[in-house]
C-alpha positions as CSV (number, residue, x, y, z in Angstrom):
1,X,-19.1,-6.6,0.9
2,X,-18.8,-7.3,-2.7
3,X,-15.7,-9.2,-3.7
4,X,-12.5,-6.7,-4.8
5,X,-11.7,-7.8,-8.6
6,X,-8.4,-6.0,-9.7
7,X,-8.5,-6.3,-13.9
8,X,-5.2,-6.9,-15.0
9,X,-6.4,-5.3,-18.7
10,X,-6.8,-1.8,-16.8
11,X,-2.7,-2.3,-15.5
12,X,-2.2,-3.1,-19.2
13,X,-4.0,0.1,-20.4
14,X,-2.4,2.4,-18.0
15,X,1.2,0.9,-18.9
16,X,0.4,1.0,-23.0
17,X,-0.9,4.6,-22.6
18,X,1.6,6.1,-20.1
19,X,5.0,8.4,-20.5
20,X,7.6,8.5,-17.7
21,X,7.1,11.6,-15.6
22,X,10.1,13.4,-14.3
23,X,8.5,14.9,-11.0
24,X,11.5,16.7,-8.2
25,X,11.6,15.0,-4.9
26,X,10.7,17.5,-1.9
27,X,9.8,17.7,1.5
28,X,7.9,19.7,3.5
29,X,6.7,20.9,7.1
30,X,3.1,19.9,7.9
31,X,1.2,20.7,10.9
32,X,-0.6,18.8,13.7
33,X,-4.0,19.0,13.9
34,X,-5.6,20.5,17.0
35,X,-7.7,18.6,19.2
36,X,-8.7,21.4,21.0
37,X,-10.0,23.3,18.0
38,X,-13.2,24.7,17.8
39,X,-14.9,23.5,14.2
40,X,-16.6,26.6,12.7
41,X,-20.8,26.7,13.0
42,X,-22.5,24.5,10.0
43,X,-24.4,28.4,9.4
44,X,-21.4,30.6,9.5
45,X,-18.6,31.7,7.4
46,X,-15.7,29.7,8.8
47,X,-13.2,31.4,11.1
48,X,-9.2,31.7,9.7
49,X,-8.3,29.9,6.9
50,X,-9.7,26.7,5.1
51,X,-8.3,23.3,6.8
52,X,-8.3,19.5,6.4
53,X,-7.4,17.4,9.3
54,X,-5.7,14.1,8.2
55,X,-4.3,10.6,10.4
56,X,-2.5,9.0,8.4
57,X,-0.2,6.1,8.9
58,X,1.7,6.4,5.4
59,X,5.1,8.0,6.1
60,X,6.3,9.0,2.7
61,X,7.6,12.1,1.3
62,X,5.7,12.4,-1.5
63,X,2.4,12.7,0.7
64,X,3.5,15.9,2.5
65,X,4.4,17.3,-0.9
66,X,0.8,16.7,-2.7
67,X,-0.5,18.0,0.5
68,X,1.2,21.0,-0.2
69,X,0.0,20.9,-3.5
70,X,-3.4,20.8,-2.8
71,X,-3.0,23.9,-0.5
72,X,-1.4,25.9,-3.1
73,X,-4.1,24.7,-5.7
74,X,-7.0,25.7,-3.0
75,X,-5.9,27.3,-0.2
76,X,-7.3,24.7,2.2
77,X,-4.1,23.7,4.8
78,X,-3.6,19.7,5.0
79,X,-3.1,19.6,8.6
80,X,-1.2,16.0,9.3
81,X,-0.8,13.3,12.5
82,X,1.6,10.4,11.7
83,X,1.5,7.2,13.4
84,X,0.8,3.5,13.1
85,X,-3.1,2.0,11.7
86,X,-3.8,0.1,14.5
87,X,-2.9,3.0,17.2
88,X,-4.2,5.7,14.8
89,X,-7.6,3.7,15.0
90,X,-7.8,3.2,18.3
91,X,-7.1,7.2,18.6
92,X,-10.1,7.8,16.6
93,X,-12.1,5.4,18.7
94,X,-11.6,7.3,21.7
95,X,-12.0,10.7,20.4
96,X,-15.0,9.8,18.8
97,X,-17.0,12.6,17.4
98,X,-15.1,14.8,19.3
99,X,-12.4,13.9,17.0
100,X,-10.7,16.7,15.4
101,X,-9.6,14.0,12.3
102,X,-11.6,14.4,8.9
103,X,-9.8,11.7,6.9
104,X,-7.6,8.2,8.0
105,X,-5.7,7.3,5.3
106,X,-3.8,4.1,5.5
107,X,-1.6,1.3,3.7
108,X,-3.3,-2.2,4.2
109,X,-6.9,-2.9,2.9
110,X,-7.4,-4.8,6.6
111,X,-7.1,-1.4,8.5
112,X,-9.2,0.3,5.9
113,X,-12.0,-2.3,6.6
114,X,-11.4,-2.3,10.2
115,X,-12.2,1.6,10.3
116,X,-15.0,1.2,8.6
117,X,-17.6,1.8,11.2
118,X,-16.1,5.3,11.1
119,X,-16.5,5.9,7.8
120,X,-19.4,8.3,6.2
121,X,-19.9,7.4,2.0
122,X,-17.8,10.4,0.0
123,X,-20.1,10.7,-2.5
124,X,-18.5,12.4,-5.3
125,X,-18.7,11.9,-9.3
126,X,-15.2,13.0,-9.7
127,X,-14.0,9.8,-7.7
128,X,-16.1,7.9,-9.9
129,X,-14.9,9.1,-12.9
130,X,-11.3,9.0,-11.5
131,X,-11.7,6.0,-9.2
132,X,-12.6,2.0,-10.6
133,X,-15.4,0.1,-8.8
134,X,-12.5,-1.9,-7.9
135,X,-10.5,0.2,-5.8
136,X,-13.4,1.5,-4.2
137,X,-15.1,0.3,-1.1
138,X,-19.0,-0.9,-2.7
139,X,-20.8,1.0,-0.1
140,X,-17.9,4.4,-1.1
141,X,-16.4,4.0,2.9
142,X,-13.3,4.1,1.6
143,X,-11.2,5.2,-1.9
144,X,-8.2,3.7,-2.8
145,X,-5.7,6.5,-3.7
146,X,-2.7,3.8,-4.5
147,X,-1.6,0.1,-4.4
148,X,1.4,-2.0,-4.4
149,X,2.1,-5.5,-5.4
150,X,3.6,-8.1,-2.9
151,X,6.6,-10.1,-5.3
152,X,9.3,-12.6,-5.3
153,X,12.2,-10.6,-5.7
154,X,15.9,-12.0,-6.8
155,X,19.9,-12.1,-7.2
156,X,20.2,-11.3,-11.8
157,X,23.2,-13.0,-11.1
158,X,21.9,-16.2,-9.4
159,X,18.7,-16.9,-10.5
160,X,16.9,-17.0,-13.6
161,X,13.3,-15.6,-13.6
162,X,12.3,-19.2,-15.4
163,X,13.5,-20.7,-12.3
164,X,10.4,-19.0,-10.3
165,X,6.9,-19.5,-10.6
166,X,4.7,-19.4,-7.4
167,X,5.1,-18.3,-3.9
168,X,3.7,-22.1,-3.4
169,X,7.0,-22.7,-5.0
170,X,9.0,-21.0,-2.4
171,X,8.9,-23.6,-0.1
172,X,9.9,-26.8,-2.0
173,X,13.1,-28.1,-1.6
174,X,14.6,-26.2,-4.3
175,X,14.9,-22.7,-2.1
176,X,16.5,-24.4,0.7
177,X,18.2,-22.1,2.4
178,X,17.7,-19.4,0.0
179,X,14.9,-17.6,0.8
180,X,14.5,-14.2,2.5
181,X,11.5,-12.3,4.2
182,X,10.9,-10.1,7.3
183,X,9.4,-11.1,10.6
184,X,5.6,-12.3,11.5
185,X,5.1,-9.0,12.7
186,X,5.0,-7.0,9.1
187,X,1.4,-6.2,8.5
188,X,2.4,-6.8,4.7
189,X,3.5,-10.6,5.5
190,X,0.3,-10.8,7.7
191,X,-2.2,-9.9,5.0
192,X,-0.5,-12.0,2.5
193,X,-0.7,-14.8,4.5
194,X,-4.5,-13.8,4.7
195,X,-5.1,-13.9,0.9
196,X,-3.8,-17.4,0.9
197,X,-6.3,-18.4,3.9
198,X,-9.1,-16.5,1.7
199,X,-7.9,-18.2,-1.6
200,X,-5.8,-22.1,-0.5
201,X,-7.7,-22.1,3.0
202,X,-5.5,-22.6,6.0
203,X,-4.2,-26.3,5.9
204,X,-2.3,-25.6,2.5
205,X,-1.3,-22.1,4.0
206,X,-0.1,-23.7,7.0
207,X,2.3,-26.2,5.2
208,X,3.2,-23.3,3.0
209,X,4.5,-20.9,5.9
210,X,5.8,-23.9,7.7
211,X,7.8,-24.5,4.2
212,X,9.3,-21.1,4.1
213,X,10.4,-21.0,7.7
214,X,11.9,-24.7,6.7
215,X,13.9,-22.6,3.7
216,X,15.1,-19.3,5.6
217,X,18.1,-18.0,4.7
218,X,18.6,-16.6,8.1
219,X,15.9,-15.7,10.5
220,X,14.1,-12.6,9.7
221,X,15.2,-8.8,10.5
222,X,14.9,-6.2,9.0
223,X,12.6,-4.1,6.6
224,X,12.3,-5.5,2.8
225,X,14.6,-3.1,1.8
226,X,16.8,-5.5,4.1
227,X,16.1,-8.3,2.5
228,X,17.0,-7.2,-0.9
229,X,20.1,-6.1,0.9
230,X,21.3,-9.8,1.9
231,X,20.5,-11.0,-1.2
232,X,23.1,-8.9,-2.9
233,X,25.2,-9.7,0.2
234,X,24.5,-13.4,-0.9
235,X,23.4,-14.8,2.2
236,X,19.9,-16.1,0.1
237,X,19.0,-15.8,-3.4
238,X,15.1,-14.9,-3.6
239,X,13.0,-12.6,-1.0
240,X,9.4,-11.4,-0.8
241,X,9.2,-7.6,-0.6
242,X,6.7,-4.5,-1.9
243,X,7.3,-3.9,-5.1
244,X,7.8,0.5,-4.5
245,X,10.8,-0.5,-2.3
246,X,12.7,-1.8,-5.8
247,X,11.7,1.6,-7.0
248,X,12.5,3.8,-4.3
249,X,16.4,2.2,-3.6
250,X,17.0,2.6,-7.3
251,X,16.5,6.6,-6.8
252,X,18.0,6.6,-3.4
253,X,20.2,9.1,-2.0
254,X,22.5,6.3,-0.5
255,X,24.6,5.2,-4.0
256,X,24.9,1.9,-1.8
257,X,21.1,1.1,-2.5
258,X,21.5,2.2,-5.8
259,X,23.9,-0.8,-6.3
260,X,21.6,-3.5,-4.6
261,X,18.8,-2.0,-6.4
262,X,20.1,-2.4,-9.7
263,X,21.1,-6.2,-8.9
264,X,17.8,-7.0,-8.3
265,X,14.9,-8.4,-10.3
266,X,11.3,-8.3,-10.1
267,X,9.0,-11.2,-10.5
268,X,4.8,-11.3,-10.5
269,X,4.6,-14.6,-9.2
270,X,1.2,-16.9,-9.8
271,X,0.2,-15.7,-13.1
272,X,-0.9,-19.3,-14.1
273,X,-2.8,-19.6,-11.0
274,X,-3.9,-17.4,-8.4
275,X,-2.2,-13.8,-9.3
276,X,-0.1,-12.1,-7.3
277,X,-0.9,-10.4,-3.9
278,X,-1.9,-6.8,-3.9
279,X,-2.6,-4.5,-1.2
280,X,-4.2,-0.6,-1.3
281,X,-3.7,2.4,0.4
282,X,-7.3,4.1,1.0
283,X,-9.0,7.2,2.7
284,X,-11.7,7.0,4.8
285,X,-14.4,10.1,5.5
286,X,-14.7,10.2,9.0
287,X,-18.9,10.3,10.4
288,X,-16.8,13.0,13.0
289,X,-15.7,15.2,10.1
290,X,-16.3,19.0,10.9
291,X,-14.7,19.7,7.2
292,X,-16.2,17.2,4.7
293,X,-16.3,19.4,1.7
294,X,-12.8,20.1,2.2
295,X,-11.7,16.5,3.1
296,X,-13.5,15.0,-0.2
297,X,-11.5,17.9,-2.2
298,X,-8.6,16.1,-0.7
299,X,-8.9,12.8,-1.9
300,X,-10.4,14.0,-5.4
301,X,-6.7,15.9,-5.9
302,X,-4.8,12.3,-4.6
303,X,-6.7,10.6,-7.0
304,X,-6.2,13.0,-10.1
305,X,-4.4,12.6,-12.9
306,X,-1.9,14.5,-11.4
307,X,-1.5,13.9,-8.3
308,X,-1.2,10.1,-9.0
309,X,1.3,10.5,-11.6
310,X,3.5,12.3,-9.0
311,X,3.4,9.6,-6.7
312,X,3.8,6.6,-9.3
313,X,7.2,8.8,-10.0
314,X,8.5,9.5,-7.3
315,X,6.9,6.5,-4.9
316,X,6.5,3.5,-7.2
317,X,3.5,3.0,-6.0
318,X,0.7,1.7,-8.9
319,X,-2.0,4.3,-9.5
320,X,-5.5,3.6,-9.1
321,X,-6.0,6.4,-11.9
322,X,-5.6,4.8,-15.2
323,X,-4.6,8.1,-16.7
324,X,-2.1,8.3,-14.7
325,X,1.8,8.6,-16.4
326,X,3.9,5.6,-14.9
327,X,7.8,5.9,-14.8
328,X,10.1,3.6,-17.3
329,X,10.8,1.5,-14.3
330,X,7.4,0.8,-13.4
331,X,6.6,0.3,-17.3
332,X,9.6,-2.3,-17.7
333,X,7.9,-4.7,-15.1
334,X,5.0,-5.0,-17.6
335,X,1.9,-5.9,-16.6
336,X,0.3,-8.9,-14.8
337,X,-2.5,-10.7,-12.8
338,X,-3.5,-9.7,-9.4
339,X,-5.5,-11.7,-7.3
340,X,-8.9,-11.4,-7.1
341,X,-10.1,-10.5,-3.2
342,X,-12.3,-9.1,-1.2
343,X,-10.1,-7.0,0.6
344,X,-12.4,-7.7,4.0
345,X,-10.8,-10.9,4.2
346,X,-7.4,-9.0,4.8
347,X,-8.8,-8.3,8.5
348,X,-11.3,-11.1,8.8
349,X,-8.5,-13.4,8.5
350,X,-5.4,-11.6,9.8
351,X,-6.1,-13.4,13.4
352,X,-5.8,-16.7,11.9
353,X,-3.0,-15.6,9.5
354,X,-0.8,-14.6,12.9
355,X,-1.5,-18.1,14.4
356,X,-0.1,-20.1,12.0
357,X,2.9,-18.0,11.7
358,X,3.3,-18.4,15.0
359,X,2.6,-22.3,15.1
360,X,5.1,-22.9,12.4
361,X,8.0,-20.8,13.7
362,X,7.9,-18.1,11.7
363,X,9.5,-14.9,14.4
């Protein structure tokens, strides 16, 4: 697979060019797909309405309302199963082509890569023109429809943002004590940990993991909403967390979040060196799709102009569109360097990555 190059000048073009979008926050109902449905005959008009079967294992709100969306655009009904990547996958496994599924769509670029033996190429010149080489699988197994950057986040009140550099940095003396991140078992911690085996190799990743456990803060719980949480708290001072969880607590419901959101700062660590970790959300054609026309519709809408500057607004999420309208919050970060991976390596080296965490102590 060729290597994944994120430009940091298309991040800079999308934030010069784009205009905060005030877009509602809603919900809606979606429907399980069917296993036991029938798929209509390749030769015949197709019974009942128009349908798209979808796994996905994102759990956000503003899926289920571009899904609606999409149905009131074109009539085709987004028919939804929730659950985790790994147990989604092995779902599809078994089902097979029996598999009433048309599209998995999923959060880490590991789980996109270790579906693709599923996958059929969506050939389509829309995702082309509204998709970037590098947010694409090479071979067109899988489309990126979002991504989110993995950063140091901190107390305004404690720390500087001089004082911060690297996530090398993290686990020098300096950060005794101070530092906060969730367990081993977060698939985002995981595939960071598999960048650095990909980009440091695993003797300076090693010591590094062994350095952050050295400066915890407590031992990890928690989501990284949690972690931003203690910080305010003051029981550490820096944390590692998603960068669309900053964006989502500072429009939360709960005024508490609003607080801790607004206390806390965002940093792009690495810019000299490395660039900072990001991860993709992705679609995948399934080869068992009984609707493919409809399922590549799909993910032409997620990827539209429209439909990404919905969910930069009300998600935080960066869009892979670079038309796409980002919110002042998401503008105010700025741009900055991402690093440069072949997103394969996310599951080639996710064994190894969950080894060392657990050699070093890291629950």
């Amino acid at each position: 697979m060729k290597k994944f190059k994120w430009v940091s000048t298309l991040l800079t073009a999308a934030l010069a060019t784009s205009l905060l979008s005030a877009c509602g926050a809603g919900q809606t109902q979606t429907q399980p797909a069917q296993p036991s449905q029938e798929a209509p005959k390749a030769d015949a008009a197709p019974a009942g309405p128009q349908e798209v079967n979808v796994y996905t294992a994102r759990h956000y709100e503003v899926d289920d309302k571009l899904f609606e969306e999409f149905k009131a655009q074109t009539g085709i009904t987004v028919n939804v199963v929730k659950g985790k990547a790994d147990e989604l996958t092995e779902r599809l496994k078994r089902e097979g082509n029996s598999s009433p599924a048309d599209l998995f769509i999923t959060v880490d670029g590991g789980a996109l890569n270790n579906a693709e033996e599923m996958f059929q190429p969506m050939e389509s010149e829309t995702l082309n023109s509204q998709v970037p080489a590098q947010f694409k699988d090479p071979e067109n197994l899988w489309v990126g429809i979002s991504t989110r950057a993995r950063v140091i986040v901190y107390a305004k009140d404690r720390v500087k943002p001089e004082q911060l550099s690297t996530y090398e940095d993290l686990a020098t003396e300096a950060w005794k004590g101070k530092v906060l991140v969730r367990s081993s078992s977060s698939t985002y911690n995981q595939s960071l940990l598999a960048s650095f085996i990909e980009l440091n190799g695993e003797e300076q990743t090693t010591e590094w993991a062994k350095g952050i456990v050295g400066n915890m803060a407590r031992d990890p719980e928690g989501g990284d909403r949690d972690q931003m949480k203690a910080i305010v708290a003051g029981q550490g001072d820096v944390g590692i967390s998603n960068t669309y969880y900053v964006g989502l607590m500072h429009v939360s419901k709960d005024p508490e979040e609003v607080k801790v959101a607004e206390q806390i700062g965002v940093f792009f660590p690495n810019q000299e060196t490395t660039g900072t970790h990001v991860n993709i959300s992705g679609a995948g054609l399934l080869k068992s799709s009984k609707n493919k026309e409809n399922a590549i519709k799909l993910v032409e809408f997620l990827t539209s102009k429209e439909a990404q500057t919905i969910a930069a607004n009300e998600n935080f999420e960066f869009p892979v569109n670079a038309e796409a309208e980002l919110p002042d919050l998401l503008k105010g970060w700025g741009s900055f360097k991402a690093q440069e991976l072949d997103y394969s390596a996310l599951a080639t080296n996710n064994k190894k990555a969950t080894e060392i965490m657990n050699q070093v102590g890291w629950k």
